[in-house]
C-alpha positions in Angstrom: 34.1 18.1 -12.4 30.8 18.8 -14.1 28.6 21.0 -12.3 24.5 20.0 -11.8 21.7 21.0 -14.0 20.6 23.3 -11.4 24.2 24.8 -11.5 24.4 24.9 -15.7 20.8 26.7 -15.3 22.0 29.3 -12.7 25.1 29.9 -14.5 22.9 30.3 -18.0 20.3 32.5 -16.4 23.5 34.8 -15.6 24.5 34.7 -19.0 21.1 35.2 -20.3 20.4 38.6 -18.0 23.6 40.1 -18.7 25.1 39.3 -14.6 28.7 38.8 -15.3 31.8 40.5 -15.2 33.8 41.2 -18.6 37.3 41.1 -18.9 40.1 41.6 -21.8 40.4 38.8 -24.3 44.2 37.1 -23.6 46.2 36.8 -26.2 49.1 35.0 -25.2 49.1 32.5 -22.5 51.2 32.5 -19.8 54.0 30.6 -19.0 53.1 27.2 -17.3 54.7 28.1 -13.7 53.1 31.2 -13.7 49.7 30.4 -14.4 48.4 30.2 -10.9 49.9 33.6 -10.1 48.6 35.0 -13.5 44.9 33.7 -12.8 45.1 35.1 -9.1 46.6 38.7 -10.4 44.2 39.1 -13.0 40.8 38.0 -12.1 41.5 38.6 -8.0 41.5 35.1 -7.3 41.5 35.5 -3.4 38.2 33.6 -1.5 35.7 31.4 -2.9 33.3 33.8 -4.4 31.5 32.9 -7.1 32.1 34.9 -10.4 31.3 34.4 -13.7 33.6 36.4 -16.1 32.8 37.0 -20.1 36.7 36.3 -21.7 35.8 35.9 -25.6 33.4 37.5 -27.3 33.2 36.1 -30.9 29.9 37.6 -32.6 27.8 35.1 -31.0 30.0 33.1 -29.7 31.5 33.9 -26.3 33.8 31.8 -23.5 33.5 32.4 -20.1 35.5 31.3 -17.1 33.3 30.9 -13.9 35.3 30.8 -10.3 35.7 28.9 -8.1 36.0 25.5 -10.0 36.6 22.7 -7.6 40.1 20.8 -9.0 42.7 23.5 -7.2 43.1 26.6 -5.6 43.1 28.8 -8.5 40.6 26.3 -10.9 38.0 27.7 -12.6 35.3 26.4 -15.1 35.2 26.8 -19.0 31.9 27.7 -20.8 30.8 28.5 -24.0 27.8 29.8 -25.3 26.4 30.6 -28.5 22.5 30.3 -29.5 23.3 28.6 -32.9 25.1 25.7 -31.1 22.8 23.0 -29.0 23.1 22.9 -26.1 23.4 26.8 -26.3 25.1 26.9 -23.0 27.9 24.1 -22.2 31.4 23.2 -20.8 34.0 22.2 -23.5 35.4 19.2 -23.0 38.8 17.8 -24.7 36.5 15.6 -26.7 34.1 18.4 -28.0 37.5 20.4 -29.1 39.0 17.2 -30.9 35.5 17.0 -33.2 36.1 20.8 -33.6 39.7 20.2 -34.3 38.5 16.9 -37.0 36.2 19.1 -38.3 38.6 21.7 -39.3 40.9 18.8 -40.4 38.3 17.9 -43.0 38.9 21.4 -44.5 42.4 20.2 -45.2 43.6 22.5 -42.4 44.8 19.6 -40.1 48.6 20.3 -40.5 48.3 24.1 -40.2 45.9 24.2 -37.2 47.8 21.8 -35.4 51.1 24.1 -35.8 48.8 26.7 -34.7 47.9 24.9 -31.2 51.9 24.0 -30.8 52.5 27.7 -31.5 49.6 28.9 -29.1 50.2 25.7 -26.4 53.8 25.1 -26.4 56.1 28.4 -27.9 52.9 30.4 -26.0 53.1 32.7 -29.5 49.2 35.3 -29.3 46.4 34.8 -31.0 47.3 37.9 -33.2 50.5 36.5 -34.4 48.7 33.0 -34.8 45.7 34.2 -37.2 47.9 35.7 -39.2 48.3 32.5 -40.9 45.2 32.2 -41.8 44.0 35.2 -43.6 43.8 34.0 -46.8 41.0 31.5 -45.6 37.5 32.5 -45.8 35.7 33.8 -43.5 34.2 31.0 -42.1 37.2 28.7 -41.9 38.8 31.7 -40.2 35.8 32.1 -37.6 36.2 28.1 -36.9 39.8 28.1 -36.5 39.4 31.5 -34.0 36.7 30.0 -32.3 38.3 26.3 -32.0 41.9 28.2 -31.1 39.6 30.9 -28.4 38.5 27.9 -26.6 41.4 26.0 -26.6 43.2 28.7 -24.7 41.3 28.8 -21.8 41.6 24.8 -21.4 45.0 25.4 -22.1 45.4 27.7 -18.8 42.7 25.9 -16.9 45.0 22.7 -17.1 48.2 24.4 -16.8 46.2 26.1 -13.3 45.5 22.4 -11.7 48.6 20.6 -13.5 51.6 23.2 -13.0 55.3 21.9 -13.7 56.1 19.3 -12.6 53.4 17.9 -14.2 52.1 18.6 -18.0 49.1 20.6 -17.9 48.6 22.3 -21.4 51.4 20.1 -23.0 49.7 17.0 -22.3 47.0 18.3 -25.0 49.2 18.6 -27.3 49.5 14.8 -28.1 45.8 14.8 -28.9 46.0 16.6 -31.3 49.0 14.9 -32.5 47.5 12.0 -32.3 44.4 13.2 -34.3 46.1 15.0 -37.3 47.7 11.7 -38.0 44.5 9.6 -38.4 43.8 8.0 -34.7 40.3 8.2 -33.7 39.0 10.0 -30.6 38.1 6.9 -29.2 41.5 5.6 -29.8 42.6 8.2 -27.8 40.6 8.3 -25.1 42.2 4.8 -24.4 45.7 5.7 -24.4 45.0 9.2 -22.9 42.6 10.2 -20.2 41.5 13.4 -20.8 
């Protein structure tokens, strides 16, 4: 659910004066089942306070994960922030990660990020063992495809945290992108999916 402007404000001003927490970036996802019990282990998930907690820092580019969110137990929200985007401060939705994902696709890296996001979503392979594919690329390609693939994991495990097996969760993402590489539209998508 999107939080208020008031709420995007208060959470930026945190951002902005340096009053978060910082944790370890994750490479490799967890398991769908055990999501919930990963997110409760690792960040303390145990009352309703709120934190706000730094989990990629890419230059300037960094994701953070805020608690509590308000879809489940163990939800949090998504953020990213970097000063050369606008807005500088914003929560990523599946639409703003498809244009990233189309945008990539027009570097004629459809095919190979779109293994990347089975290997990362689906096999739950790290980030380390991922990028490996790409280091031939220049560095700004690479910096897309970390960024795109760094924010896509968090979504990954916020989904797989409110939509644990039996139901999709991460996977369900994984037609979208599917769906993309092979010339639908986003707003093609939107109507057969709802995400």
């Amino acid at each position: 659910m999107p939080k208020t402007r008031s709420e995007s404000l208060e959470t930026k001003n945190k951002i902005l004066n340096g009053d978060y927490e910082r944790s370890e970036s994750l490479d490799r996802l967890p398991p769908p089942n055990e999501a919930r019990e990963f997110v409760k282990n690792r960040f303390r998930v145990l009352n309703k306070d709120h934190r706000l907690i730094l989990v990629e820092e890419l230059g300037d580019y960094r994701v953070f994960i805020e608690f509590p969110g308000k879809k489940s137990e163990f939800d949090f929200i998504v953020w990213r922030h970097s000063k050369a985007l606008s807005p500088e401060l914003k929560i990523p939705t599946h639409v703003d990660l498809g244009e990233m994902f189309l945008e990539l696709k027009k570097e004629n890296l459809g095919e190979l990020v779109t293994n990347s996001i089975f290997r990362l979503v689906r096999e739950r392979q790290g980030m380390r063992e991922i990028m490996k594919n790409f280091e031939e690329l220049e560095e700004r390609l690479k910096r897309k495809v970390t960024v795109f693939l760094s924010t896509l994991k968090w979504i990954a495990l916020q989904e797989d945290v409110n939509y644990p097996p039996p139901y999709l969760g991460s996977k369900y993402t994984l037609a979208v992108y599917v769906l993309l590489n092979n010339g639908f539209e986003l707003k093609d998508i939107r109507r057969m999916l709802k995400f």
